[in-house]
PyMOL commands that place a pseudoatom at each C-alpha (Angstrom):
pseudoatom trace, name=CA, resn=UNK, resi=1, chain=A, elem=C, hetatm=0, pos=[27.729, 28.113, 97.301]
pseudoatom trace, name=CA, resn=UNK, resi=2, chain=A, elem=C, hetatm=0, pos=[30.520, 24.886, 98.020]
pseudoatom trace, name=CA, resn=UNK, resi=3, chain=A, elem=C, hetatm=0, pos=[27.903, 23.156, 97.737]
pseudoatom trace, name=CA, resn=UNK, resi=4, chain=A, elem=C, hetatm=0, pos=[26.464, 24.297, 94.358]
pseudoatom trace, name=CA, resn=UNK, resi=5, chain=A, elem=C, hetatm=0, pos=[30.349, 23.594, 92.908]
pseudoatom trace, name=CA, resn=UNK, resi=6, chain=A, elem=C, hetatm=0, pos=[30.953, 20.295, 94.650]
pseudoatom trace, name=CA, resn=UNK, resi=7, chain=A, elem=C, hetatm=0, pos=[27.679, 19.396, 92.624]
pseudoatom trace, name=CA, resn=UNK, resi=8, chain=A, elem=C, hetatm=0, pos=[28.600, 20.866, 89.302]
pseudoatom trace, name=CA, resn=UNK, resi=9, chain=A, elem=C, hetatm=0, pos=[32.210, 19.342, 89.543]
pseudoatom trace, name=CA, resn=UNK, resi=10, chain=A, elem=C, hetatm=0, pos=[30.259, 16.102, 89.472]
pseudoatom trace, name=CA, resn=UNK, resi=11, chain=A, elem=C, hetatm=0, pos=[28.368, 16.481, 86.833]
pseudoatom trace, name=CA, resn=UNK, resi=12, chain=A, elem=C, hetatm=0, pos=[31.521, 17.364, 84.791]
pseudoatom trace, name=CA, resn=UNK, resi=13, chain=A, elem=C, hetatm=0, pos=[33.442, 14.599, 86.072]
pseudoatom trace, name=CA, resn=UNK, resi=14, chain=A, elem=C, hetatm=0, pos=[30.447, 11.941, 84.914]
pseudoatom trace, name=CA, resn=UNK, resi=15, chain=A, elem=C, hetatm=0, pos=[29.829, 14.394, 82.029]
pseudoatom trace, name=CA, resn=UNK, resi=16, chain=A, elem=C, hetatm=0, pos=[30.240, 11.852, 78.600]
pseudoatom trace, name=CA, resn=UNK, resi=17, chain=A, elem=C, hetatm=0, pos=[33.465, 13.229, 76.268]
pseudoatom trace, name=CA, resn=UNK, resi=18, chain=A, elem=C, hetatm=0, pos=[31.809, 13.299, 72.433]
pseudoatom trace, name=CA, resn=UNK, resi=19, chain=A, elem=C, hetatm=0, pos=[34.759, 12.514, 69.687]
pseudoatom trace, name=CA, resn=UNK, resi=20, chain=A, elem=C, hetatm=0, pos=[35.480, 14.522, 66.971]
pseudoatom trace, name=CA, resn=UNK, resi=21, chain=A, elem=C, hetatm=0, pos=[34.278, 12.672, 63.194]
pseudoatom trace, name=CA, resn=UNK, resi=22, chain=A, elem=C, hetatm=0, pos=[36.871, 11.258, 61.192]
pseudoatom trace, name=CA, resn=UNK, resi=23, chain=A, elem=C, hetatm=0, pos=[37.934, 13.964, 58.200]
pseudoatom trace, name=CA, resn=UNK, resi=24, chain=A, elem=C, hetatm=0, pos=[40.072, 14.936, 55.242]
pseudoatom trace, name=CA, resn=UNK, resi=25, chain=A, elem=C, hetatm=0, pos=[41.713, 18.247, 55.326]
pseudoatom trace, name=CA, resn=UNK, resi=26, chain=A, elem=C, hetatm=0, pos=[43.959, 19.776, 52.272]
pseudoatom trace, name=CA, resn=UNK, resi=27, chain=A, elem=C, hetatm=0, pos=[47.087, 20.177, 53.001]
pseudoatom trace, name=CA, resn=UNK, resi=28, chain=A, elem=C, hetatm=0, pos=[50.101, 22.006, 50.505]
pseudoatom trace, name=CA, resn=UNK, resi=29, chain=A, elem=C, hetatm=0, pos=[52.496, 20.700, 48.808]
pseudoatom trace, name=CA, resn=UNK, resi=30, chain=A, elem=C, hetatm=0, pos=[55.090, 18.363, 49.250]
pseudoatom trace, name=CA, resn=UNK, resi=31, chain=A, elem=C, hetatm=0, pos=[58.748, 19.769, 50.653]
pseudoatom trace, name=CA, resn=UNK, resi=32, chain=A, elem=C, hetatm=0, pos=[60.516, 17.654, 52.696]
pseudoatom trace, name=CA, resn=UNK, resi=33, chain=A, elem=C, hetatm=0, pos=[63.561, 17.133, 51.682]
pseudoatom trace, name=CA, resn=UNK, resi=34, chain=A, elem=C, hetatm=0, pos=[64.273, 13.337, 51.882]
pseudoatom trace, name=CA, resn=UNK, resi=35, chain=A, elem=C, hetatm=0, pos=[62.146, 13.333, 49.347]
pseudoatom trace, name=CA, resn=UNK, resi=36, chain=A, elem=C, hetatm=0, pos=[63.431, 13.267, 45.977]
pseudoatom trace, name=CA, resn=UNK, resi=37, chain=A, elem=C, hetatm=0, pos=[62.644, 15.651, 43.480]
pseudoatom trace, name=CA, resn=UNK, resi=38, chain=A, elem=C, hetatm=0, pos=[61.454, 13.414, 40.942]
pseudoatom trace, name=CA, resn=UNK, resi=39, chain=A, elem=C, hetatm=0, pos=[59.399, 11.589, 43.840]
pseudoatom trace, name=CA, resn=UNK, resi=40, chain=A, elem=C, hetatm=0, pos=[57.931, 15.605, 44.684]
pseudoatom trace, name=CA, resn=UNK, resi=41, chain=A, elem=C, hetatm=0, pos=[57.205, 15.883, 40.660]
pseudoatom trace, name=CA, resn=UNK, resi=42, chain=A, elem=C, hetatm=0, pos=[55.336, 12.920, 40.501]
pseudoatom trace, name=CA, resn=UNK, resi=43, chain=A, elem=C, hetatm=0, pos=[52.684, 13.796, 43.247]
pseudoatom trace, name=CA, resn=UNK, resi=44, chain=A, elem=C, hetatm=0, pos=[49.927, 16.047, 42.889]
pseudoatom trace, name=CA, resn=UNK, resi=45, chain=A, elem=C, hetatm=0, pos=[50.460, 20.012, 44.596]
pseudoatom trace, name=CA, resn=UNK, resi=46, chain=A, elem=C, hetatm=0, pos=[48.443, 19.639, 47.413]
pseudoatom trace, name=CA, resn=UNK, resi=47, chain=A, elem=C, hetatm=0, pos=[48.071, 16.443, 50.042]
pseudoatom trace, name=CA, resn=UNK, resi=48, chain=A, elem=C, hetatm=0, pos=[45.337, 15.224, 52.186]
pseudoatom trace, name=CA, resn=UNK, resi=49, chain=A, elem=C, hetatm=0, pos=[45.604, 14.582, 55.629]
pseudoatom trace, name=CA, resn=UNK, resi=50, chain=A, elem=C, hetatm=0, pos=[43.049, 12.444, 57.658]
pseudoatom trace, name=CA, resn=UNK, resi=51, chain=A, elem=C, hetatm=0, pos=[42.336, 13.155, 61.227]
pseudoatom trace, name=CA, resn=UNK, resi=52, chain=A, elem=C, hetatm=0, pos=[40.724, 10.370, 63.599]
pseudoatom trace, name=CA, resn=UNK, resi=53, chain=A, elem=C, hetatm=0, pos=[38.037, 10.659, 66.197]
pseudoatom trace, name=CA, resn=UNK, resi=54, chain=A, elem=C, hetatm=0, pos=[40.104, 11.857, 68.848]
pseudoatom trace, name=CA, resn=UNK, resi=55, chain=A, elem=C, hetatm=0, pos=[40.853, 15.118, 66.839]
pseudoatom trace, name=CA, resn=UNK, resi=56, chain=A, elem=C, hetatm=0, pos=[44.912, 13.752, 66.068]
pseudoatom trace, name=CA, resn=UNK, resi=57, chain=A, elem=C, hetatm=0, pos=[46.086, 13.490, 62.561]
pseudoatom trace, name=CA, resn=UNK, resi=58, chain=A, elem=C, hetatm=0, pos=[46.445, 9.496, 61.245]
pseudoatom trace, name=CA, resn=UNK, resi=59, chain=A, elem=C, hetatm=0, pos=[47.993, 10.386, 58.128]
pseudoatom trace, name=CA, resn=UNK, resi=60, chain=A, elem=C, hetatm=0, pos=[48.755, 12.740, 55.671]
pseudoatom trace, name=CA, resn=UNK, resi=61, chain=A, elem=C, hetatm=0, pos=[49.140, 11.573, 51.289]
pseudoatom trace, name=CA, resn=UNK, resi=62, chain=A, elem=C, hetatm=0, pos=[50.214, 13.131, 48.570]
pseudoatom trace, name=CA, resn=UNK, resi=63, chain=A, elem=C, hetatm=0, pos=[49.041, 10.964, 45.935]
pseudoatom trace, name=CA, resn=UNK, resi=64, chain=A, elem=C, hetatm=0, pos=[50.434, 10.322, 42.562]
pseudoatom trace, name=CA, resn=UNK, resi=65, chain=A, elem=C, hetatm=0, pos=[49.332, 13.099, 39.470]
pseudoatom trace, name=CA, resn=UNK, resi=66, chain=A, elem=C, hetatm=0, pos=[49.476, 9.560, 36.629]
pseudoatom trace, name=CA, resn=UNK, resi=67, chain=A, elem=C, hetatm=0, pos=[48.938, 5.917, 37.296]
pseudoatom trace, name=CA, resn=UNK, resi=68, chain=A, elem=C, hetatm=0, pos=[49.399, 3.756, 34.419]
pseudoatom trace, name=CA, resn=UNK, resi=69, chain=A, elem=C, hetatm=0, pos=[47.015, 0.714, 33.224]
pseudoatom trace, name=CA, resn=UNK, resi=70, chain=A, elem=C, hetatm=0, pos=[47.784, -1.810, 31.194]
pseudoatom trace, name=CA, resn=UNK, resi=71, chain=A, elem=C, hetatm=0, pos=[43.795, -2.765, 30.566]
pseudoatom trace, name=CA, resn=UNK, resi=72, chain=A, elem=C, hetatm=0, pos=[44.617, -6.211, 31.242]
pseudoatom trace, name=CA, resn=UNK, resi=73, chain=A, elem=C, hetatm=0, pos=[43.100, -7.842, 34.381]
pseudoatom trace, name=CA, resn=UNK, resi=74, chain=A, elem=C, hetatm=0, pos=[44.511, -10.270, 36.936]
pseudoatom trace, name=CA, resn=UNK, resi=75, chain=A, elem=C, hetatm=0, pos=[41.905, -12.704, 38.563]
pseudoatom trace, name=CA, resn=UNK, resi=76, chain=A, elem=C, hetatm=0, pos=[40.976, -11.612, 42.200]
pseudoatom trace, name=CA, resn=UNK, resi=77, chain=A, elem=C, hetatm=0, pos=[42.269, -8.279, 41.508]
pseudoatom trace, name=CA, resn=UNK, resi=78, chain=A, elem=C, hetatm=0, pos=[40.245, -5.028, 41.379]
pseudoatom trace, name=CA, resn=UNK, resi=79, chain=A, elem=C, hetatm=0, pos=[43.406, -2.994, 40.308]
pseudoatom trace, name=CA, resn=UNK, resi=80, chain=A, elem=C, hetatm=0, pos=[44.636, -5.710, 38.625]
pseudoatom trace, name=CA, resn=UNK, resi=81, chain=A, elem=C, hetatm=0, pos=[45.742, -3.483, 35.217]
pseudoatom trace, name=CA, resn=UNK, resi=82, chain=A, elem=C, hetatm=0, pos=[48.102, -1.385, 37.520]
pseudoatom trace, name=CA, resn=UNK, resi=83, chain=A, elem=C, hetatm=0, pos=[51.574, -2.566, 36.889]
pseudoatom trace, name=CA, resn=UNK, resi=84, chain=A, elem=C, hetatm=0, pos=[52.951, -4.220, 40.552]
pseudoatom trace, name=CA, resn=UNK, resi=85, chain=A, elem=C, hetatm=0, pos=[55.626, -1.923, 41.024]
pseudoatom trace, name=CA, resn=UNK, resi=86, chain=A, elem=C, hetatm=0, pos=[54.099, 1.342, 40.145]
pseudoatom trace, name=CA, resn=UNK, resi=87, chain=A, elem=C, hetatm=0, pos=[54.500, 4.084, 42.259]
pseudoatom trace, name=CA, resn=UNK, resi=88, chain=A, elem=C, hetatm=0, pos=[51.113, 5.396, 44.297]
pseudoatom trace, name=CA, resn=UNK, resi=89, chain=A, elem=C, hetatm=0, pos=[52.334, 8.574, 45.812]
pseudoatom trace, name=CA, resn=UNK, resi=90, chain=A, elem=C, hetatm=0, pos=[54.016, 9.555, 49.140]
pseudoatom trace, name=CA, resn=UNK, resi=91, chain=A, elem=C, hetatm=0, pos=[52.975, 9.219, 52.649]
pseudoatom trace, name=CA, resn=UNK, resi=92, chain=A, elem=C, hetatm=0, pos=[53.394, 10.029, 56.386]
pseudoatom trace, name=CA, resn=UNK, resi=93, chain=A, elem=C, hetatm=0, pos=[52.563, 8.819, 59.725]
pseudoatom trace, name=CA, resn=UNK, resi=94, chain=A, elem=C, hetatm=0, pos=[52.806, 11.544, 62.350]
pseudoatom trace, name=CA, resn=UNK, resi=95, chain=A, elem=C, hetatm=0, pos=[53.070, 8.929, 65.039]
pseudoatom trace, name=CA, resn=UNK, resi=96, chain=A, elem=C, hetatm=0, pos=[53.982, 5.318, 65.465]
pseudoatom trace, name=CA, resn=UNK, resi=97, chain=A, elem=C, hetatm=0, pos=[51.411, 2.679, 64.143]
pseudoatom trace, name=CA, resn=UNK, resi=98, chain=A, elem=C, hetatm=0, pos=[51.048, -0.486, 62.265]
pseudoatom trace, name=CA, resn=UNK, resi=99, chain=A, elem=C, hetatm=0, pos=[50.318, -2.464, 58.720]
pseudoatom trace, name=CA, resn=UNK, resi=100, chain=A, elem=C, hetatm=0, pos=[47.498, -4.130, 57.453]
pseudoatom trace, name=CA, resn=UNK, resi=101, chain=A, elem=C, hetatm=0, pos=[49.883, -6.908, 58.700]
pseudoatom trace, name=CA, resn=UNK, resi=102, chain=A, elem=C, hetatm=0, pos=[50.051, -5.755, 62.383]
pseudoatom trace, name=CA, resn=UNK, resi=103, chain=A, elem=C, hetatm=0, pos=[53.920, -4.959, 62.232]
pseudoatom trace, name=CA, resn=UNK, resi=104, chain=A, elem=C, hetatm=0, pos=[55.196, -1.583, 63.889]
pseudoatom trace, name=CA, resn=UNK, resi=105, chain=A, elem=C, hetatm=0, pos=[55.575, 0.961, 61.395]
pseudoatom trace, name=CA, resn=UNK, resi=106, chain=A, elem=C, hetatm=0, pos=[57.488, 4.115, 62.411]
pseudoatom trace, name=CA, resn=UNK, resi=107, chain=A, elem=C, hetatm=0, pos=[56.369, 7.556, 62.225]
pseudoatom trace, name=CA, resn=UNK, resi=108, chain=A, elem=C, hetatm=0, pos=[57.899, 9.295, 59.084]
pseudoatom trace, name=CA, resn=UNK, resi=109, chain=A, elem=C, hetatm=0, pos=[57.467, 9.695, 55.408]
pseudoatom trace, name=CA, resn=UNK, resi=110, chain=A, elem=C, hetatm=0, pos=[56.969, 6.580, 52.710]
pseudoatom trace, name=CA, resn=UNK, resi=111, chain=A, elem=C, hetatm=0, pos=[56.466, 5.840, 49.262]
pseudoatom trace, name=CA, resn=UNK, resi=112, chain=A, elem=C, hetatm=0, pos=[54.160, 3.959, 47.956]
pseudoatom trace, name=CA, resn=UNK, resi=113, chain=A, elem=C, hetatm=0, pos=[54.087, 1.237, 45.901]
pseudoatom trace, name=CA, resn=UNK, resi=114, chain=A, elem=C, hetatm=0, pos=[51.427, -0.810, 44.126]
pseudoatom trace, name=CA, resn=UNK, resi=115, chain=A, elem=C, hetatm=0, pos=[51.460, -4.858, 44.559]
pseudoatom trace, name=CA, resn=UNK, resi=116, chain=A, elem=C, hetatm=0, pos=[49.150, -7.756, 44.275]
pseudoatom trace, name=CA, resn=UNK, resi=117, chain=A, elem=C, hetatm=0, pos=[49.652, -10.132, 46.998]
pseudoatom trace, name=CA, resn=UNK, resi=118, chain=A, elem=C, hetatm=0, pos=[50.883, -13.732, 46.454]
pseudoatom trace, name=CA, resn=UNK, resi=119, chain=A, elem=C, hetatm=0, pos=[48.511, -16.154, 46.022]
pseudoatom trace, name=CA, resn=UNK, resi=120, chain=A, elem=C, hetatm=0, pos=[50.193, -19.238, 48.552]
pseudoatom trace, name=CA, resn=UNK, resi=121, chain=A, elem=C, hetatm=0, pos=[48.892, -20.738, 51.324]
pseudoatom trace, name=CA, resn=UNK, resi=122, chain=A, elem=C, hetatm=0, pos=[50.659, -18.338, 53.049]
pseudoatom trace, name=CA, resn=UNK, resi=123, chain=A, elem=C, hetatm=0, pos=[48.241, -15.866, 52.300]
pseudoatom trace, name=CA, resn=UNK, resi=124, chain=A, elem=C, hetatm=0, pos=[44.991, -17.910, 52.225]
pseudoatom trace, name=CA, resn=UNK, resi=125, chain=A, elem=C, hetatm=0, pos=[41.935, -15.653, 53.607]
pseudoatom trace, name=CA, resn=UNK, resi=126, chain=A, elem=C, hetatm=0, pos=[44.055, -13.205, 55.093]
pseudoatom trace, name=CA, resn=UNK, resi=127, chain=A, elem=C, hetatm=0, pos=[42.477, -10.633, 52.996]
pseudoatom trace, name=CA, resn=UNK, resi=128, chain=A, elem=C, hetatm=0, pos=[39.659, -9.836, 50.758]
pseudoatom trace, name=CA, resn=UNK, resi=129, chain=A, elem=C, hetatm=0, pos=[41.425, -8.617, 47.621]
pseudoatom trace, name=CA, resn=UNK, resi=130, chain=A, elem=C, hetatm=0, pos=[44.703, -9.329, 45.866]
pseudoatom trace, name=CA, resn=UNK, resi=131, chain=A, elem=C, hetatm=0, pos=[45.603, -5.603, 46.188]
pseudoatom trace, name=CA, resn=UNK, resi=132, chain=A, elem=C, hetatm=0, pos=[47.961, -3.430, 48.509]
pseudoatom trace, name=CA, resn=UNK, resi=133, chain=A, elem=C, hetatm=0, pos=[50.327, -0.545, 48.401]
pseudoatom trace, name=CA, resn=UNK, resi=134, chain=A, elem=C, hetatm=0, pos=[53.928, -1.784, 50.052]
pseudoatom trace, name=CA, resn=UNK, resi=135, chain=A, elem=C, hetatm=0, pos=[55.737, 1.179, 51.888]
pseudoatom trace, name=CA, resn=UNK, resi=136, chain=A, elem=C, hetatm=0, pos=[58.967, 1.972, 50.804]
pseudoatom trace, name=CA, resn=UNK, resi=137, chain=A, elem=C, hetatm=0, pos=[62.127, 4.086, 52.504]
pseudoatom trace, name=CA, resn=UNK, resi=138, chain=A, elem=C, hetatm=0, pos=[62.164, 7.467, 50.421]
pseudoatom trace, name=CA, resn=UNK, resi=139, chain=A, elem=C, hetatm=0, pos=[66.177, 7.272, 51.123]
pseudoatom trace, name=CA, resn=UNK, resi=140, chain=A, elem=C, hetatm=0, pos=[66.253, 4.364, 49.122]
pseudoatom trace, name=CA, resn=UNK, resi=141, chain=A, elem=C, hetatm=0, pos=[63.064, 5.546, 46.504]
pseudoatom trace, name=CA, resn=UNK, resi=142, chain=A, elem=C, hetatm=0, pos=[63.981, 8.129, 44.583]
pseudoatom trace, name=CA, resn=UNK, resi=143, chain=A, elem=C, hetatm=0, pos=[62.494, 7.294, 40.936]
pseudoatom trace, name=CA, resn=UNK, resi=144, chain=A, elem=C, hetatm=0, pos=[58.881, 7.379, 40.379]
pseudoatom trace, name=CA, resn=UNK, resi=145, chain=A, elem=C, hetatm=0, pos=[59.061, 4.809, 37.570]
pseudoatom trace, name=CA, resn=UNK, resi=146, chain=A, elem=C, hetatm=0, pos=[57.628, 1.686, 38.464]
pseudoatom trace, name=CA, resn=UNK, resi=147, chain=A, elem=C, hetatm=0, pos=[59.710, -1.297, 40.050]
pseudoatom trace, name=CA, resn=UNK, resi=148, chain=A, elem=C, hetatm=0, pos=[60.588, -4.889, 39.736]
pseudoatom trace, name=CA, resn=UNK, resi=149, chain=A, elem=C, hetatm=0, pos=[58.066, -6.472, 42.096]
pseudoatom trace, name=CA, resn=UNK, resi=150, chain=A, elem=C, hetatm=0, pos=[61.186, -8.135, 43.558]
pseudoatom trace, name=CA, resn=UNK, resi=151, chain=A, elem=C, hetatm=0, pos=[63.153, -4.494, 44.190]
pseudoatom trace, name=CA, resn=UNK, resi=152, chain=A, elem=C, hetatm=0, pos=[59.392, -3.259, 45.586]
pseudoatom trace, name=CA, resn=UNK, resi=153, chain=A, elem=C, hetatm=0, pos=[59.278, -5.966, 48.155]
pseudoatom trace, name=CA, resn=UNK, resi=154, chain=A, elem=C, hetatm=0, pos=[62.880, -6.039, 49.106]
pseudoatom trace, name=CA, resn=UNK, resi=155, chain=A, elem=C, hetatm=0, pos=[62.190, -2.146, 49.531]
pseudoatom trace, name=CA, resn=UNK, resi=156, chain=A, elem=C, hetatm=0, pos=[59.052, -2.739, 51.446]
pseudoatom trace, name=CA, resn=UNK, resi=157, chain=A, elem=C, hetatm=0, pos=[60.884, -5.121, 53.716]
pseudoatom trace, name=CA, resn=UNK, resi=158, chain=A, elem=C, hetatm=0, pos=[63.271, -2.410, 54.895]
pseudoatom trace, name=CA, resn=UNK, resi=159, chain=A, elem=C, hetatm=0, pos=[60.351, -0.175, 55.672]
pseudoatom trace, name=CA, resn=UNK, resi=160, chain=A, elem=C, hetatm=0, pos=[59.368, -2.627, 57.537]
pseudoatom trace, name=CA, resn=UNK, resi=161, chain=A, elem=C, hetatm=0, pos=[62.688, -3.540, 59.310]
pseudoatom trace, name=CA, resn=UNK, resi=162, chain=A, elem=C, hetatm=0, pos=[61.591, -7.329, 59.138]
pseudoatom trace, name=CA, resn=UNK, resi=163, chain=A, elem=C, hetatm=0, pos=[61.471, -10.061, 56.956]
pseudoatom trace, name=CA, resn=UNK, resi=164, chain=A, elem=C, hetatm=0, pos=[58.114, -9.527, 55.224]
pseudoatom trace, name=CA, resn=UNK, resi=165, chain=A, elem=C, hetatm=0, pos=[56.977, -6.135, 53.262]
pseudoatom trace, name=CA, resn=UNK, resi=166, chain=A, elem=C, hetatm=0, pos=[54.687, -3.359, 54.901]
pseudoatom trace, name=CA, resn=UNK, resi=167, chain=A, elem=C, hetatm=0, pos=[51.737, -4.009, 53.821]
pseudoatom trace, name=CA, resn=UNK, resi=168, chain=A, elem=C, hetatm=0, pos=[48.210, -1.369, 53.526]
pseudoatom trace, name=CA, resn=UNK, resi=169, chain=A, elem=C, hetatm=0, pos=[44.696, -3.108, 52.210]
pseudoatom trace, name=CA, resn=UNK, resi=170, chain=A, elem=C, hetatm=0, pos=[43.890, -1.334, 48.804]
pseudoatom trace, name=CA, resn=UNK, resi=171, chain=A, elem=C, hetatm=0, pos=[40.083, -1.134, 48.017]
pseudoatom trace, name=CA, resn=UNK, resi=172, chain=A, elem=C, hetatm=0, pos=[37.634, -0.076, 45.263]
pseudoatom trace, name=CA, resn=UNK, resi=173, chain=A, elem=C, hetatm=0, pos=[36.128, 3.366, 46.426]
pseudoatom trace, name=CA, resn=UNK, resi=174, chain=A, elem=C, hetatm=0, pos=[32.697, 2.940, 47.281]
pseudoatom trace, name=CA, resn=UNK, resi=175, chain=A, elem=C, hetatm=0, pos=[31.889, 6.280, 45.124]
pseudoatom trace, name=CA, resn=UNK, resi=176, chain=A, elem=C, hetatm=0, pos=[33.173, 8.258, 42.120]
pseudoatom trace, name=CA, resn=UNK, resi=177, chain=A, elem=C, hetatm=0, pos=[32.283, 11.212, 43.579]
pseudoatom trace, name=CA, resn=UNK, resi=178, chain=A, elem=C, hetatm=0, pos=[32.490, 13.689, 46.540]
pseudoatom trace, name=CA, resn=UNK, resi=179, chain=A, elem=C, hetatm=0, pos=[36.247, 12.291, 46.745]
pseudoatom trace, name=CA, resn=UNK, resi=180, chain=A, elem=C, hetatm=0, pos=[38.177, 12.496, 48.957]
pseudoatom trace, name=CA, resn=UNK, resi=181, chain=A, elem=C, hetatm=0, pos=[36.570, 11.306, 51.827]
pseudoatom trace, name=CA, resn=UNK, resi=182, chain=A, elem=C, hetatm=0, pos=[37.601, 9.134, 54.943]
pseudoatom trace, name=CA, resn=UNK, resi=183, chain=A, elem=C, hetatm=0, pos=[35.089, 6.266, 56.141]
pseudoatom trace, name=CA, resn=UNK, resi=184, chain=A, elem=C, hetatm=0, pos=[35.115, 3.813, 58.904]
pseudoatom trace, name=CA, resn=UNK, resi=185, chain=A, elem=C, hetatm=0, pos=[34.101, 0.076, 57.431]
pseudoatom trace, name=CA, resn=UNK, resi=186, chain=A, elem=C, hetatm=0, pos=[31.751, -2.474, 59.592]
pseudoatom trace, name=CA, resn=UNK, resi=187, chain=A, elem=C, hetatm=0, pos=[35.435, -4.210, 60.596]
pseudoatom trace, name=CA, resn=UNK, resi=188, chain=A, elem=C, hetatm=0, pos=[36.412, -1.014, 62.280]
pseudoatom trace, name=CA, resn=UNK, resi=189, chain=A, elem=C, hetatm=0, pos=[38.990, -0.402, 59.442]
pseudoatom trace, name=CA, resn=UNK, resi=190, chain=A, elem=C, hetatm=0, pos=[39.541, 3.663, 58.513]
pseudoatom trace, name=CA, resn=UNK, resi=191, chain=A, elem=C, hetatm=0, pos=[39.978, 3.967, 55.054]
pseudoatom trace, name=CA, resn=UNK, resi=192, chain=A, elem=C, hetatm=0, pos=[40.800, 7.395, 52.898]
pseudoatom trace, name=CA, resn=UNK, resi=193, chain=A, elem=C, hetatm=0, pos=[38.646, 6.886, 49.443]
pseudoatom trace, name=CA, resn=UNK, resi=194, chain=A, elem=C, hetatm=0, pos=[40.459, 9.041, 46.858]
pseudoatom trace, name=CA, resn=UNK, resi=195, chain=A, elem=C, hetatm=0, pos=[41.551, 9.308, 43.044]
pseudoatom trace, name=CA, resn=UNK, resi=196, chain=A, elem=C, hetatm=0, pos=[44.967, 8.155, 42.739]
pseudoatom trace, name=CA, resn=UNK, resi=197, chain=A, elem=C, hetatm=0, pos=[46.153, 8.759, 39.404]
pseudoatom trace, name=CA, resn=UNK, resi=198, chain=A, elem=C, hetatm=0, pos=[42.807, 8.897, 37.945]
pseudoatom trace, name=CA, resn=UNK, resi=199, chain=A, elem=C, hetatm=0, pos=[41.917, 5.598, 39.916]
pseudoatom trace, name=CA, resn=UNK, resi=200, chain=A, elem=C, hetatm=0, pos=[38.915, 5.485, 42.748]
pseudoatom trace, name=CA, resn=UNK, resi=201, chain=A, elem=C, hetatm=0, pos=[40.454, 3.690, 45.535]
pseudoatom trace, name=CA, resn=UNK, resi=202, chain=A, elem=C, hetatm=0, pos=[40.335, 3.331, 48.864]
pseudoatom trace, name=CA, resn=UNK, resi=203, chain=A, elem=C, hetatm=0, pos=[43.439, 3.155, 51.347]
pseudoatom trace, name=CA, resn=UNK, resi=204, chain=A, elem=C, hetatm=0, pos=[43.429, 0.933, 54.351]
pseudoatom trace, name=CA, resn=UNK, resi=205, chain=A, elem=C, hetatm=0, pos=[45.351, 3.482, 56.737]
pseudoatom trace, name=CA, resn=UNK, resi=206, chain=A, elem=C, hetatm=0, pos=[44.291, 1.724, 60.043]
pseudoatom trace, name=CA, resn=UNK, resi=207, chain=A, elem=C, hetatm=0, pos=[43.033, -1.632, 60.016]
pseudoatom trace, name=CA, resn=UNK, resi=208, chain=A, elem=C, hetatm=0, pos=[44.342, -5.127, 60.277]
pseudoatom trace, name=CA, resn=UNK, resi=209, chain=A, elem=C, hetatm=0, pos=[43.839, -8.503, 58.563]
pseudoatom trace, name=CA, resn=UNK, resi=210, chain=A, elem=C, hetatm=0, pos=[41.814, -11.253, 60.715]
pseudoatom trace, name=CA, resn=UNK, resi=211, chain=A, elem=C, hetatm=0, pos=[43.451, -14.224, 58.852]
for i in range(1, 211): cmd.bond("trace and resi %d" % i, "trace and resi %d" % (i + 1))
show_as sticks, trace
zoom trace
C-alpha cells in the first residue's frame, strides 16, 4: 500500500499543469467612484474583462458607447479619422504590469485616450502602426470630450509617473464579427479585439515594442 502512494505521488509530482485559454467575460457596469460621472455616461453598461492562461484576470474595459470620425485619413494610420484626443473608454489593471513601452504601470483604473504616435526618429520602427490609446489618471479625467493632444500626453505622462506617456499598441481587428474576443499574436502580444464606439479594434493589453 506505501508503496502504491509513494508511486502515485510521483506521477503527480511529474504530472504536466495544462493552462487555462485566454477569454473575455462580461462584466456590469461601471461604479467606482473616482470615476466621474460624465466619464461613467460615456461608457457602454456592461465591461469586458480578459483573463490570461493562468486563469488571473489581465484587464477589465469599459469601452466608450460613441467615437467620433472625422473621415479624413492620416498616412500610416489605420484609425487615422479618430480625433487624437478622443476619449476610448475606461480601464483597469487588477495587478501591476507594463506599456507597450515597457514602463511600470500600476494596478488601478485609467482612461483612455486616442493618439497617433510622433513620427521622429525617436520613434523609428518601434511599432507597426501610428496608433495607440495613452492612459490617463481618472482624478485628473473627468470630461469625456476629446483633448488637446498636448493636455492628453501631459495626462498620459502622469499615468505614467515619468517623462514619456503610457503607451498601449492599437490595431485593426482581425474580424467584424464574433466580437469581443481576446487573441494571442505570433509576437506573443495578447490583444482584446472589440467595437469601440462603433470601431473594430484591437487593444494591445500585454505586449511590448521590439524597437
Amino acid at each position: 500500500m506505501i508503496r502504491f502512494l509513494l508511486i502515485a505521488i510521483s506521477l503527480l509530482a511529474f504530472a504536466p499543469v495544462f493552462a487555462a485559454d485566454l477569454k473575455v467575460e462580461a462584466i456590469g457596469a461601471l461604479t467606482k467612484a473616482s470615476i466621474s460621472d460624465a466619464m461613467k455616461a460615456a461608457v457602454e453598461d456592461k465591461g469586458w474583462r480578459v483573463v490570461g492562461e493562468d486563469g488571473k484576470p489581465i484587464a477589465e474595459l469599459w469601452l466608450a458607447k460613441k467615437v467620433e470620425a472625422t473621415g479624413k485619413d492620416v498616412m500610416g494610420a489605420n484609425f487615422g479619422s479618430v480625433p487624437e484626443g478622443s476619449f476610448m473608454g475606461v480601464i483597469h489593471f487588477p495587478a501591476n504590469t507594463s506599456d507597450y513601452r515597457g514602463q511600470a504601470t500600476k494596478a488601478g483604473f485609467y482612461t483612455m485616450r486616442f493618439a497617433l504616435i510622433l513620427e521622429n526618429g525617436a520613434h523609428l520602427g518601434v511599432s507597426p502602426t501610428r496608433d495607440f490609446i495613452l492612459l490617463c489618471p481618472p482624478d485628473e479625467d473627468k470630461d469625456p470630450k476629446a483633448l488637446p493632444v498636448a493636455e492628453t500626453i501631459k495626462l498620459s505622462m502622469k499615468a505614467a509617473g515619468s517623462g514619456h506617456p503610457s503607451p498601449w499598441s492599437l490595431l485593426p481587428a482581425s474580424t467584424k464579427t464574433g466580437l469581443p474576443k481576446v487573441l494571442k499574436t505570433e509576437e506573443g502580444h495578447v490583444v482584446l479585439e472589440a467595437k469601440v464606439g462603433g470601431l473594430e479594434m484591437g487593444i494591445t493589453l500585454i505586449g511590448k515594442t521590439e524597437g
